[in-house]
C-alpha positions as CSV (number, residue, x, y, z in Angstrom):
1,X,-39.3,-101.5,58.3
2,X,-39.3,-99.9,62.1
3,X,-43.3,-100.6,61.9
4,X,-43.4,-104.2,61.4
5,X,-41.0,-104.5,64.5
6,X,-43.4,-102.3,66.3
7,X,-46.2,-105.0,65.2
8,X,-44.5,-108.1,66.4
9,X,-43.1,-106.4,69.7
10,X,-46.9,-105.5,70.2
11,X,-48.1,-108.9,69.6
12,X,-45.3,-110.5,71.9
13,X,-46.3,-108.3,74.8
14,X,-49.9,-108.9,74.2
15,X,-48.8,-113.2,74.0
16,X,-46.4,-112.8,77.4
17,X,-49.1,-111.1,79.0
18,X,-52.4,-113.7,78.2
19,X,-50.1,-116.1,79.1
20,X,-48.4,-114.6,82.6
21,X,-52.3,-114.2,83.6
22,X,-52.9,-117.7,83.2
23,X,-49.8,-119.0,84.5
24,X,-50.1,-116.9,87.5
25,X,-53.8,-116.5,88.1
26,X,-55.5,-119.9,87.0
27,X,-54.7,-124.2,88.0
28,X,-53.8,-125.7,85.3
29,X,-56.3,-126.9,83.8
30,X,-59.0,-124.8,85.0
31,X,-61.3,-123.6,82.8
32,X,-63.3,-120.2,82.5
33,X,-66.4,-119.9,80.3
34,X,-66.2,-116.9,78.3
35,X,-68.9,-117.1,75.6
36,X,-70.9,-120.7,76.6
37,X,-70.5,-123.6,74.7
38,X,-68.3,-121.5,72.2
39,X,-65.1,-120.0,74.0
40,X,-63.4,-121.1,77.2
41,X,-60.1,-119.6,78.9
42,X,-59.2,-122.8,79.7
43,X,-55.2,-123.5,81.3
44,X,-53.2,-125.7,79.2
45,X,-49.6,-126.5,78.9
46,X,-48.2,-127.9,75.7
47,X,-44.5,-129.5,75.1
48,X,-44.8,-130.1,71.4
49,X,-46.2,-128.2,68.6
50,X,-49.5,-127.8,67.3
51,X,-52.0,-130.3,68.3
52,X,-49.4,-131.5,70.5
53,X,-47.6,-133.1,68.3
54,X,-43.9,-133.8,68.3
55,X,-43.9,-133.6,72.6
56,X,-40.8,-133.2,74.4
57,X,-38.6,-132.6,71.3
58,X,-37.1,-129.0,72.5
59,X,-34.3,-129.2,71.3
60,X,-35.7,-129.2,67.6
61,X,-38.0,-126.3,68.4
62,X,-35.3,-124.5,69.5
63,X,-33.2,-125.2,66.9
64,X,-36.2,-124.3,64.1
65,X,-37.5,-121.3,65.6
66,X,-33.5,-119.8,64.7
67,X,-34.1,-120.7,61.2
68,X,-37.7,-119.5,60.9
69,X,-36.5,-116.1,63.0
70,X,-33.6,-115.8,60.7
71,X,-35.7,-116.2,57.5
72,X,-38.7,-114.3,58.4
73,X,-36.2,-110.9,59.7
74,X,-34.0,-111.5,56.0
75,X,-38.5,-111.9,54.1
76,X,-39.3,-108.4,56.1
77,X,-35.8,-106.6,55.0
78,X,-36.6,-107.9,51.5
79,X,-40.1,-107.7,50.8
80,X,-41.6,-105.3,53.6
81,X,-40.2,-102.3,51.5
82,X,-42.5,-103.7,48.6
83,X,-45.9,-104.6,49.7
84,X,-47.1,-103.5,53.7
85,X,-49.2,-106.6,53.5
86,X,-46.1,-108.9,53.4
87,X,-44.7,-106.9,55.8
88,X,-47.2,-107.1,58.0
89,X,-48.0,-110.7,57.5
90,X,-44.2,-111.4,58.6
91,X,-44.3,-109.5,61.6
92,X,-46.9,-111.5,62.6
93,X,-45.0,-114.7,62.0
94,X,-42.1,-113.4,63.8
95,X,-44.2,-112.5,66.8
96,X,-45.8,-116.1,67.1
97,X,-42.3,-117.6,66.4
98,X,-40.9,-115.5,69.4
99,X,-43.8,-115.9,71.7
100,X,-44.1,-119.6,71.7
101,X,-39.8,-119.6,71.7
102,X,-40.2,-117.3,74.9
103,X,-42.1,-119.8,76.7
104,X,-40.1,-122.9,75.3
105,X,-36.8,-121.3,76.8
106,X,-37.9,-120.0,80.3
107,X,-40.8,-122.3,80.7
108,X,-39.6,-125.1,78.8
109,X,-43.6,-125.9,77.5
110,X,-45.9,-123.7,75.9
111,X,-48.9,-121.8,78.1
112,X,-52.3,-121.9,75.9
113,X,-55.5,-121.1,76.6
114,X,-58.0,-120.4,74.0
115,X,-60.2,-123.2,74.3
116,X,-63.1,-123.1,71.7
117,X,-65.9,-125.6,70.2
118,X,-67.0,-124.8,67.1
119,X,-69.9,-126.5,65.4
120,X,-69.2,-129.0,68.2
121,X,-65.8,-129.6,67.3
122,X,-63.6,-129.0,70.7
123,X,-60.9,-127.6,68.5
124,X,-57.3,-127.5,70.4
125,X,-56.1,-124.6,72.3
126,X,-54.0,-122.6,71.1
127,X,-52.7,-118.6,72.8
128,X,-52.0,-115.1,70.8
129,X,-48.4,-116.6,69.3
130,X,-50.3,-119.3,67.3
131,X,-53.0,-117.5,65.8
132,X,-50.4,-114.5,65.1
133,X,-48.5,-117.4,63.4
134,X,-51.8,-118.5,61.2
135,X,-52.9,-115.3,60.5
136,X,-49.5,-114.3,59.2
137,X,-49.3,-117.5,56.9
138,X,-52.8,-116.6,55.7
139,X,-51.6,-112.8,54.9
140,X,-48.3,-114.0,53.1
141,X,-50.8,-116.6,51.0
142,X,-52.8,-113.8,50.1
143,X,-50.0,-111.8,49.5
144,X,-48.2,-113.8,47.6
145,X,-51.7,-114.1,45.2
146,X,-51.9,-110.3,44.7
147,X,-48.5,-110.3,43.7
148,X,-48.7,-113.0,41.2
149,X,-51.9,-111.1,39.9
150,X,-50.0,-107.7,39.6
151,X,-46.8,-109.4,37.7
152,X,-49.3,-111.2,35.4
153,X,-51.1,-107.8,34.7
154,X,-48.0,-106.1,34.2
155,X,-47.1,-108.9,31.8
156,X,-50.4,-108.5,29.5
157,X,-49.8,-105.1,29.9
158,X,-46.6,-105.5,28.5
């Protein structure tokens, strides 16, 4: 269990620290080309969720990222003893959860920057705690397929 801890702690460090360099050494709004016309460190504030949606409403961010902690520490106690890939896919959730609920207590918005275009689609930008949070919903989708293939092979089996 210690590892997947170790995982999110890593990824909340990592999140605090992309976003501390921005905050600190970039106007918001100021953008930075990193790969042309593909990826831009760009300084962006959000007060909602993704795509900006929901702006302003803290107090029910606050209040969900709890329940989401809360569930997601009770998933890894439970199901990071079975299968590293849930566990790991959890710790990933948690990280995003507490990276974005970092920001949304002491900076009461959330610092992104990863700006890209992709196939000329200006997608929004987003930081390290969202894309921990979608890869970690990818990994428990994916885990929660190889699961249902093992219990249906150990049910032909059977």
């Amino acid at each position: 269990m210690f590892v997947y801890y170790l995982i999110a702690l890593v990824v909340i460090l990592l999140d605090q620290l992309t976003k501390w360099i921005v905050v600190t050494q970039m106007e918001l709004g100021q953008s930075i080309p990193v790969i042309e016309n593909f990826l831009y460190w760009t300084s962006h504030r959000n007060q909602g969720a993704a795509w900006g949606i929901l702006q302003g409403q803290m107090w029910f961010f606050y209040l969900i990222t709890v329940v989401v902690i809360g569930f997601v520490i009770y998933y890894i106690q439970q199901y990071g003893k079975e299968s590293r890939l849930a566990g790991t896919a959890l710790a990933l959730i948690l990280a995003g959860a507490i990276g974005n609920f970092i920001d949304r207590i002491f900076r009461r918005e959330v610092v992104d920057f990863a700006d890209t275009l992709i196939f000329g689609y200006d997608f929004p930008i987003f930081n390290v705690a969202d894309s921990s949070l979608v890869v970690g919903v990818i990994l428990v989708m994916l885990a929660t397929i190889i699961d249902e293939q093992r219990k249906k092979k150990g049910s032909l089996e059977s």
